[in-house]
C-alpha positions as CSV (number, residue, x, y, z in Angstrom):
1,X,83.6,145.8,122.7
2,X,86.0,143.2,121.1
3,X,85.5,139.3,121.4
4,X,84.9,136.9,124.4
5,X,85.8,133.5,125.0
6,X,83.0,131.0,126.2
7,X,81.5,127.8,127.3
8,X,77.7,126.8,126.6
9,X,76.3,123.9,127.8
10,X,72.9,122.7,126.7
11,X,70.6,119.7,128.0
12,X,71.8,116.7,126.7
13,X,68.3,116.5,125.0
14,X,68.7,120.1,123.4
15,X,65.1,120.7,124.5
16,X,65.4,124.0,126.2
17,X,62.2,124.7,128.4
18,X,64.0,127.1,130.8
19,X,65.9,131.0,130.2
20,X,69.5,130.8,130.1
21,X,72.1,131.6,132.6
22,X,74.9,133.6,132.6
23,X,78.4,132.9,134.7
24,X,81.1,135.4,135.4
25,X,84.4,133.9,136.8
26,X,86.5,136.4,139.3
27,X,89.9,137.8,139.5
28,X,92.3,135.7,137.8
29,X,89.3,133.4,137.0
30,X,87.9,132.2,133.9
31,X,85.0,130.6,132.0
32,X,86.7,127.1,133.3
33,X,86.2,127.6,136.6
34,X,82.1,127.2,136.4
35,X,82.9,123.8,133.9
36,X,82.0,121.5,137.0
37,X,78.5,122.5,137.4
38,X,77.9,123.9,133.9
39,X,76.3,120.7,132.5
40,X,74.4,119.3,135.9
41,X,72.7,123.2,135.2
42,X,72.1,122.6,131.7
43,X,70.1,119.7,132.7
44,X,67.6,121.5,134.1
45,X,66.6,122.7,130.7
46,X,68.4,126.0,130.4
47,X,71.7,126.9,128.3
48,X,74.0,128.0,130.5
49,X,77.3,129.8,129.6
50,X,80.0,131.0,131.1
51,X,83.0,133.5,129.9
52,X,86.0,134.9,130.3
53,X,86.1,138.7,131.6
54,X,87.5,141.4,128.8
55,X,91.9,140.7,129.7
56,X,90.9,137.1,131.1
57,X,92.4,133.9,129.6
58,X,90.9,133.4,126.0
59,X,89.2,136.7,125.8
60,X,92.1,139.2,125.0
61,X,92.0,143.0,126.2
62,X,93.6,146.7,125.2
63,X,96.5,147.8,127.2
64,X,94.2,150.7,128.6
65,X,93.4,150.3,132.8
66,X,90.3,152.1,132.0
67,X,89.1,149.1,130.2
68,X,89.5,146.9,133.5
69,X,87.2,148.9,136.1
70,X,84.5,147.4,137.0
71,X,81.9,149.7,135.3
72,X,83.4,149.4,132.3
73,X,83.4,145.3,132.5
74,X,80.1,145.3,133.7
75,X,78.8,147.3,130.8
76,X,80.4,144.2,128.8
77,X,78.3,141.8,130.4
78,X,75.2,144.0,129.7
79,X,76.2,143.7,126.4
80,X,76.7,139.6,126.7
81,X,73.8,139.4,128.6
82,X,71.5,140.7,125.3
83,X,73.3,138.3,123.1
84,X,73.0,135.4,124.9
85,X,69.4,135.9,126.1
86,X,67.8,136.8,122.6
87,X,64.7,138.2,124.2
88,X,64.4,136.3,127.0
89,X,65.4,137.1,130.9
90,X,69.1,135.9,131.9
91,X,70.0,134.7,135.5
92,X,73.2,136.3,135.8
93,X,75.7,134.9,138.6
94,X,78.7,136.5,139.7
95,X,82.1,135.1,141.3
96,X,84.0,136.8,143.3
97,X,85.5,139.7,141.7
98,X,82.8,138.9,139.2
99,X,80.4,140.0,141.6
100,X,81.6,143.2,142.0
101,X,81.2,143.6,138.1
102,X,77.9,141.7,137.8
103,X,76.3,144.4,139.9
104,X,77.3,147.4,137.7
105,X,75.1,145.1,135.0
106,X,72.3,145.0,137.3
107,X,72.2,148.8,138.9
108,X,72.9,149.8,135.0
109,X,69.4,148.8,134.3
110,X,69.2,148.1,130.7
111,X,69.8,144.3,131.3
112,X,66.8,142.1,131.0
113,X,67.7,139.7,133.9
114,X,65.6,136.5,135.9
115,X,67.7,137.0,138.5
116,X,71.0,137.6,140.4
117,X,73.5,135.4,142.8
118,X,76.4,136.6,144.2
119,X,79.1,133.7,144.7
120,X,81.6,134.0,146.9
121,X,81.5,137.6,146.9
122,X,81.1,140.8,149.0
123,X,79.7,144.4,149.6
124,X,83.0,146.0,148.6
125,X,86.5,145.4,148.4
126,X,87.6,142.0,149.6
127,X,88.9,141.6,153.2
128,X,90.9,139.4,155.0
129,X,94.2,137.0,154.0
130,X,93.1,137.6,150.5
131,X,93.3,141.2,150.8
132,X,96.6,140.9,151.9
133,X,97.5,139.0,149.2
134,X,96.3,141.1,146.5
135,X,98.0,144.2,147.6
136,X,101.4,142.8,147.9
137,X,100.9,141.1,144.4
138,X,100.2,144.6,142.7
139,X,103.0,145.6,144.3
140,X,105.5,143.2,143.4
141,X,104.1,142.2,139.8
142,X,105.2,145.4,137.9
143,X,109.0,144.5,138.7
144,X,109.0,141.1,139.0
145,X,106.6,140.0,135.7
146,X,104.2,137.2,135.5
147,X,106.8,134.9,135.0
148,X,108.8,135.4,138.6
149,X,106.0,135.6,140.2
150,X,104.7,132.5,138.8
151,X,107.5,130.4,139.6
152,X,108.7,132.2,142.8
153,X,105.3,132.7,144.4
154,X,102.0,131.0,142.8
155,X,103.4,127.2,141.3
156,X,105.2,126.9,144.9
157,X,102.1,127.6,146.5
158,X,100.1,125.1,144.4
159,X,102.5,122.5,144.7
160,X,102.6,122.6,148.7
161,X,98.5,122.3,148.4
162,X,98.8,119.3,146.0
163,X,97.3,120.4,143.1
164,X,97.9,117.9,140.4
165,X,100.5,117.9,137.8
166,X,97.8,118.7,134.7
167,X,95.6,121.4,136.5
168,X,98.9,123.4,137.9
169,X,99.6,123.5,133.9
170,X,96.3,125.0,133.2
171,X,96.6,127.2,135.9
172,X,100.2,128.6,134.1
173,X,98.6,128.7,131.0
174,X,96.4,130.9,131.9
175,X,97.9,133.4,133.8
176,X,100.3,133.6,131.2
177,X,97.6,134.4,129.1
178,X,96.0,137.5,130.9
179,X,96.5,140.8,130.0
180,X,99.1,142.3,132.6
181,X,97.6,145.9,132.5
182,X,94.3,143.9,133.3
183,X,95.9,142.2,136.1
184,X,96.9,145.4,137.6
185,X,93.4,147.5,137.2
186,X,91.4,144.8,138.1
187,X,93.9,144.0,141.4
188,X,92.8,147.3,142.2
189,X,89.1,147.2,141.8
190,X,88.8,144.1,143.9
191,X,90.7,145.9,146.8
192,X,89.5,149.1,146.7
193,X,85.6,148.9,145.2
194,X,82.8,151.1,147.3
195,X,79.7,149.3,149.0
196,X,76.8,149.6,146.9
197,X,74.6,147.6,148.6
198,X,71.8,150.4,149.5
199,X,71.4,151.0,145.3
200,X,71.9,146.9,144.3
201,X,68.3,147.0,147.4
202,X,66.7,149.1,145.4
203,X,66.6,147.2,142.3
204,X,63.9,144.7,143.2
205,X,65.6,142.1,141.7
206,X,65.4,138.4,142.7
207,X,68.8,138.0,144.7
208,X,70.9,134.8,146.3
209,X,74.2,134.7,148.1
210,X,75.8,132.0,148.3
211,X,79.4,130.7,149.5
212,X,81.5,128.3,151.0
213,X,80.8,127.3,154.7
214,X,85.0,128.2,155.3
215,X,85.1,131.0,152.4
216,X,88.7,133.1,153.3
217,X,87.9,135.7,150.6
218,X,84.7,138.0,151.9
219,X,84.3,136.3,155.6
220,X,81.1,134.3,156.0
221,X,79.7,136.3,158.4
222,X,80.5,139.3,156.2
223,X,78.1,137.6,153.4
224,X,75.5,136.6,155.7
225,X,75.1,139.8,156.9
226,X,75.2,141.3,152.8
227,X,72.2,138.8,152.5
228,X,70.4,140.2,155.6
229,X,71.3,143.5,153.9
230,X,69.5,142.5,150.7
231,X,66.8,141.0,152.1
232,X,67.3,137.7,150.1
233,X,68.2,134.3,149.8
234,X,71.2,133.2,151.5
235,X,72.8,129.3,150.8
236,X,76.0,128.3,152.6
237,X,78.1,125.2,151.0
238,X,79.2,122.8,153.6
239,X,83.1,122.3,153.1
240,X,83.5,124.9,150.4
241,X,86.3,127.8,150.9
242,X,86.3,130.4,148.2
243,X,85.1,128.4,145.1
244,X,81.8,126.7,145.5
245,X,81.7,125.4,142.1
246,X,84.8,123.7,142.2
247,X,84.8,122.3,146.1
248,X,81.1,121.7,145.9
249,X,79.9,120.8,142.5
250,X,76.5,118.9,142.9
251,X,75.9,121.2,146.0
252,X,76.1,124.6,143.9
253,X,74.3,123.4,141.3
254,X,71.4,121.9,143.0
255,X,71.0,125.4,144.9
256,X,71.2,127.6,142.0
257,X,68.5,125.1,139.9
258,X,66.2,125.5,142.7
259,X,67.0,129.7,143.7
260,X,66.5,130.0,139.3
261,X,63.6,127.9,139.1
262,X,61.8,129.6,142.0
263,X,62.8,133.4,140.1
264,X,61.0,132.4,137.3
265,X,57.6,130.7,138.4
266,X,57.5,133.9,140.6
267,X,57.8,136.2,137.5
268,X,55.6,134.1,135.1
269,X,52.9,133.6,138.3
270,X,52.8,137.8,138.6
């Protein structure tokens, strides 16, 4: 399985009255992406951690592309899941590309989870501008490098949005870190992964979707119509795009405390 990097926040008064949460950051994401809402969540009385994906960041990854589909990271998460819940149910969350993972976890079965929330995410392969996107990254990254396309495509782009000095460094650091063979597989298991919607409704499971009001990954009415799908608990985030956390701190958080505390009443009330 190898080692993963990650971020635990606890209540500041280290009672913990609450199960634990897990996070799962997307494609090209990491564990920091979740570090604006990690310690409002902890306050609720829960541990809450996030990671890096297998390849991501800080958490380093074979040069093997079956090690990057999403079955195969989801199974990892099972894995992480058990370790960080020591006995007790996990509410396991999902970003983006981390959504598509997150649910091999849950239609694997084995995991003993609270509950389930799908950020920013999608029935199948993502859609739209983003799509585009990703398709002509994978097929220009394999002869230009990380490094062209980091200067050439990706700092450009940041700089024209105004992204501060400090957090465009971050951003370098860690692309630079990723695995490239990860970059590619996962590329193409966010483009091309299969709806699996009809097995994730038979799982029973206590499910939210939530994202960003102006989200230009999965379209909103794409999601919207996922939750009707599901059956389940939908939460938009006024003036969010594609990462809730981030755009929306106190917003995300306050949903997610209420969707988690709600899951477990209703399995402790049974």
């Amino acid at each position: 399985m190898g080692s993963f990097a990650m971020l635990e926040a606890r209540p500041l008064t280290d009672v913990v009255e609450r199960w634990p949460a897990l996070l799962v950051p997307g494609y090209t994401g990491s564990k920091e992406d979740f570090i604006a809402i990690l310690q409002t969540l902890a306050q609720a009385g829960r541990r809450v951690f996030a990671i890096d994906l297998r390849g991501q960041f800080e958490s380093p990854g074979p040069d093997d592309p079956a090690a990057y589909t999403c079955a195969a990271l989801g199974a990892d998460v099972d894995v992480i899941t058990s370790l960080v819940g020591d006995g007790e149910p996990v509410h396991l969350l999902g970003h983006s590309f981390g959504g598509l993972v997150t649910r091999e976890t849950v239609l694997d079965g084995t995991a003993k989870l609270a509950s389930y929330t799908l950020m920013s995410s999608g029935p199948g392969g993502i859609v739209g501008p983003r799509e585009r996107a990703g398709r002509t990254m994978l097929a220009e990254l394999p002869t230009l490098g990380v490094e062209r396309m980091w200067s050439e495509r990706l700092e450009p782009e940041a700089l024209r949005a105004g992204v501060p000095d400090d957090i465009i460094d971050f951003l370098r650091r860690r692309l630079f870190a990723n695995s490239l063979t990860g970059l590619l597989a996962m590329g193409r298991a966010v483009l091309d992964a299969p709806d699996r919607l009809d097995e994730l409704c038979q799982t029973g499971l206590a499910t939210l979707v939530l994202y960003g009001e102006r989200d230009d990954g999965w379209p909103p009415a794409m999601q919207a119509e996922m939750a009707d799908r599901l059956d389940c608990d939908c939460v938009v985030v006024p003036g969010a795009v594609h990462s809730p956390a981030v755009e929306a701190p106190e917003t995300t958080a306050a949903a997610l405390t209420r969707f988690w505390n709600a899951a477990e009443s209703a399995i402790l009330h049974r």
